[in-house]
N, C-alpha and C positions, 0 to 999 in steps of 0.2 A: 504493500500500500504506500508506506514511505519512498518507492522509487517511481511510483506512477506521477507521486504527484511532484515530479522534478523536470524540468525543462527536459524536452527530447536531444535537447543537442548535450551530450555530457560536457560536464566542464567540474573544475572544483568543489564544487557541490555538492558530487555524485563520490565524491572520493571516501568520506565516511565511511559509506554505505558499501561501495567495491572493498573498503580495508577489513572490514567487519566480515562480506562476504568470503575473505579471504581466509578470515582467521577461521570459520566455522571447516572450510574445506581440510584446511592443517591440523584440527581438530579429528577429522574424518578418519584421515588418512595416517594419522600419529595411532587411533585408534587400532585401523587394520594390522599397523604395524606392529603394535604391542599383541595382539591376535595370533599372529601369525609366532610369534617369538615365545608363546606359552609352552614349556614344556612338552605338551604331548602334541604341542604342532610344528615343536622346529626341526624334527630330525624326517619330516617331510623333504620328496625330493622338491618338489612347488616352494619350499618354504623359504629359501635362497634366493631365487627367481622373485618372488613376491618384494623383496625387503630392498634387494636393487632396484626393481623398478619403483618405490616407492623412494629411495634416497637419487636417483635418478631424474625421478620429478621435481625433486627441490631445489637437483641443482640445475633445472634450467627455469623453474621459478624463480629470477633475479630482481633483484631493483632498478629501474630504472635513473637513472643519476637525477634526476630532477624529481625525485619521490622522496616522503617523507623519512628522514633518514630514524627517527625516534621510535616511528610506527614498523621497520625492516628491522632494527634493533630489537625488539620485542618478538619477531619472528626467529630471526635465527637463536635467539636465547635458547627460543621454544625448542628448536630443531637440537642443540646441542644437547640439551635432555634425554631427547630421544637418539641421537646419536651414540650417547652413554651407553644408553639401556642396549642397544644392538650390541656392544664391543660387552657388556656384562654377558647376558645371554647366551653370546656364542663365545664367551670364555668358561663358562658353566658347563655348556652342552657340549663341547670338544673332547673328546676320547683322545685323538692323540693332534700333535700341531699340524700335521699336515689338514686334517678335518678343523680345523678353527678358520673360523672367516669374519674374527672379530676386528682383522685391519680394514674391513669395509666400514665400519663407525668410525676407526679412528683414522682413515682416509678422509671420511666426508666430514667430521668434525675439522679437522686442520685446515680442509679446503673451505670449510663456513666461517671459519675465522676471519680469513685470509680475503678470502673477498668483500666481507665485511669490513675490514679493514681497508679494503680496496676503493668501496665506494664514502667513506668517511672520507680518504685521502683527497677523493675528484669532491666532495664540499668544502675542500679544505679547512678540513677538522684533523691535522695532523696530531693534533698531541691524543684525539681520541683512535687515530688508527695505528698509533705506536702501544696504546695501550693495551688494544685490541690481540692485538702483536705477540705482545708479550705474556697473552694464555695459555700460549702453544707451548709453552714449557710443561703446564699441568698437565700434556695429553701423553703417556709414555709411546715410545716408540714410533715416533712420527718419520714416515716416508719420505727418503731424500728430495723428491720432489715440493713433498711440501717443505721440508726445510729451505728448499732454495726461494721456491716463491715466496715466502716468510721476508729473509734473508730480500730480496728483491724490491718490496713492497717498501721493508725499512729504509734500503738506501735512497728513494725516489721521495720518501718522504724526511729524509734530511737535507737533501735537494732541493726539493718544494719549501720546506721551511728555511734555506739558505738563503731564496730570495728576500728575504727580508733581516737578513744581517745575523750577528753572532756566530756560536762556533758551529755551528749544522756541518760546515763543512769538512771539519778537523773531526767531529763525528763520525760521520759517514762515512768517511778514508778511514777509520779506526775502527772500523764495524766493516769494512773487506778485508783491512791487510787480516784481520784478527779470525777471518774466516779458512778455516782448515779446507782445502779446494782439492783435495785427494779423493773425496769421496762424490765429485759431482761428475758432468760428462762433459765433453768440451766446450759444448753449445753454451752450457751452464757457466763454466768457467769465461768464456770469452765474454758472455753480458757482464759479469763482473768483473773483467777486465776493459769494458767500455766502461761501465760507470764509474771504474777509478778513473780512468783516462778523464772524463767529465769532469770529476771534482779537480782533479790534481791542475786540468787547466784551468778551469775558473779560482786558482790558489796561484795561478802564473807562476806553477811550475813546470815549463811549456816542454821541455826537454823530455822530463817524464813521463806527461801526458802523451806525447808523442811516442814513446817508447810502449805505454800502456795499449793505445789504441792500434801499433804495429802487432801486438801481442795477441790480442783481441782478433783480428782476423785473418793470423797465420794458425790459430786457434779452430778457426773454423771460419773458411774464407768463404762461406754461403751464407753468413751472420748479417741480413742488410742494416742493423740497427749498429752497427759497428763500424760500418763503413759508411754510414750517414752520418753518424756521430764525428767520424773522422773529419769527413770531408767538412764541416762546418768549424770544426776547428783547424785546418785547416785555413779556410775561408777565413777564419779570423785574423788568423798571423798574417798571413797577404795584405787583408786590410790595415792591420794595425803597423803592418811596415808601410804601408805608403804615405799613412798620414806623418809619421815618424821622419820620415825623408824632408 
């Protein structure tokens, strides 16, 4: 009744009533999933199949960067609960560790951090996506991958908050060098070898940077964000020699 009587063209308005909409569906679906996770229904074969396609749905249920970020924070809380419950359950019901599939919770838990974090970052709510950030330590045994996005997300946002002065940038040089790079793939290593490249120039220490960003895509020389990165720094030393002259 409350959505009849609302302009047909949707606009802000309508948004309440779609967030509320939403919550009941999470509701739904958090339900089937605790259903399916009761003892005498998870050593079904369906019962696997069920639980990914339900964390599968969440994670392409995202925020849109111009949504309320207050009301998406209260979702994925929600989701991290039940994310729990999935990594308990199938730590319970495992006979031996090849049969545990409780890194699917603590996959999708890291991964809901992280983009949480990700879209705090594009409101620039930095010190809320550093915070964010820094839950991933409670989750044991978290997937190099999400270590690295983790690790990714921080230095962009010591970057982002460099533009506005202080040490952000003596930070986030100190949050790569201090990253153990033996356990990631090259792809992985050479982005973080462009984003020191990035700080170390914007700290005009141009030598280095130069030597970082060389690093970076002898690293993996199909990396275009390395080779973009370069070539604008790059573009800068050209320009700042000529005014120099």
């Amino acid at each position: 009744k409350q959505w009849r009587r609302l302009p047909a063209i949707v606009s802000h308005v309508h948004v309440p009533l779609l967030q509320a909409a939403q919550q009941v569906m999470e509701l739904q679906e958090a339900g089937q999933m605790h259903n399916v996770l009761l003892p005498t229904n998870i050593a079904r074969t369906a019962s696997l199949h069920d639980v990914k396609a339900i964390v599968k749905t969440w994670r392409n249920r995202l925020p849109n960067l111009w949504d309320d970020l207050s009301h998406w924070s209260d979702i994925f809380l929600w989701r991290q609960h039940h994310y729990q419950t999935v990594v308990t359950a199938y730590d319970q019901a495992a006979a031996t560790p090849e049969t545990n599939h409780a890194m699917l919770g603590v996959h999708a838990s890291a991964w809901a951090i992280i983009h949480h974090a990700y879209v705090a970052r594009k409101h620039d709510l930095c010190n809320v996506c550093l915070d964010n950030l820094s839950r991933i330590h409670t989750i044991p045994s978290v997937p190099i991958v999400d270590c690295f996005q983790k690790i990714k997300q921080q230095v962009k946002c010591y970057l982002q908050m460099a533009s506005t002065g202080g040490r952000q940038l003596q930070e986030g040089l100190d949050l790569i060098e201090s990253t153990n790079l033996k356990f990631f793939t090259k792809e992985m290593t050479a982005e973080l070898f462009t984003q020191k490249g990035t700080f170390l120039s914007q700290m005009n220490r141009s030598d280095e940077a130069n030597k970082c960003f060389s690093a970076a895509v002898q690293l993996h020389d199909s990396l275009s964000e390395a080779w973009g990165q370069w070539g604008d720094y790059l573009d800068q030393i050209f320009t700042k020699d000529r005014k120099d002259r």
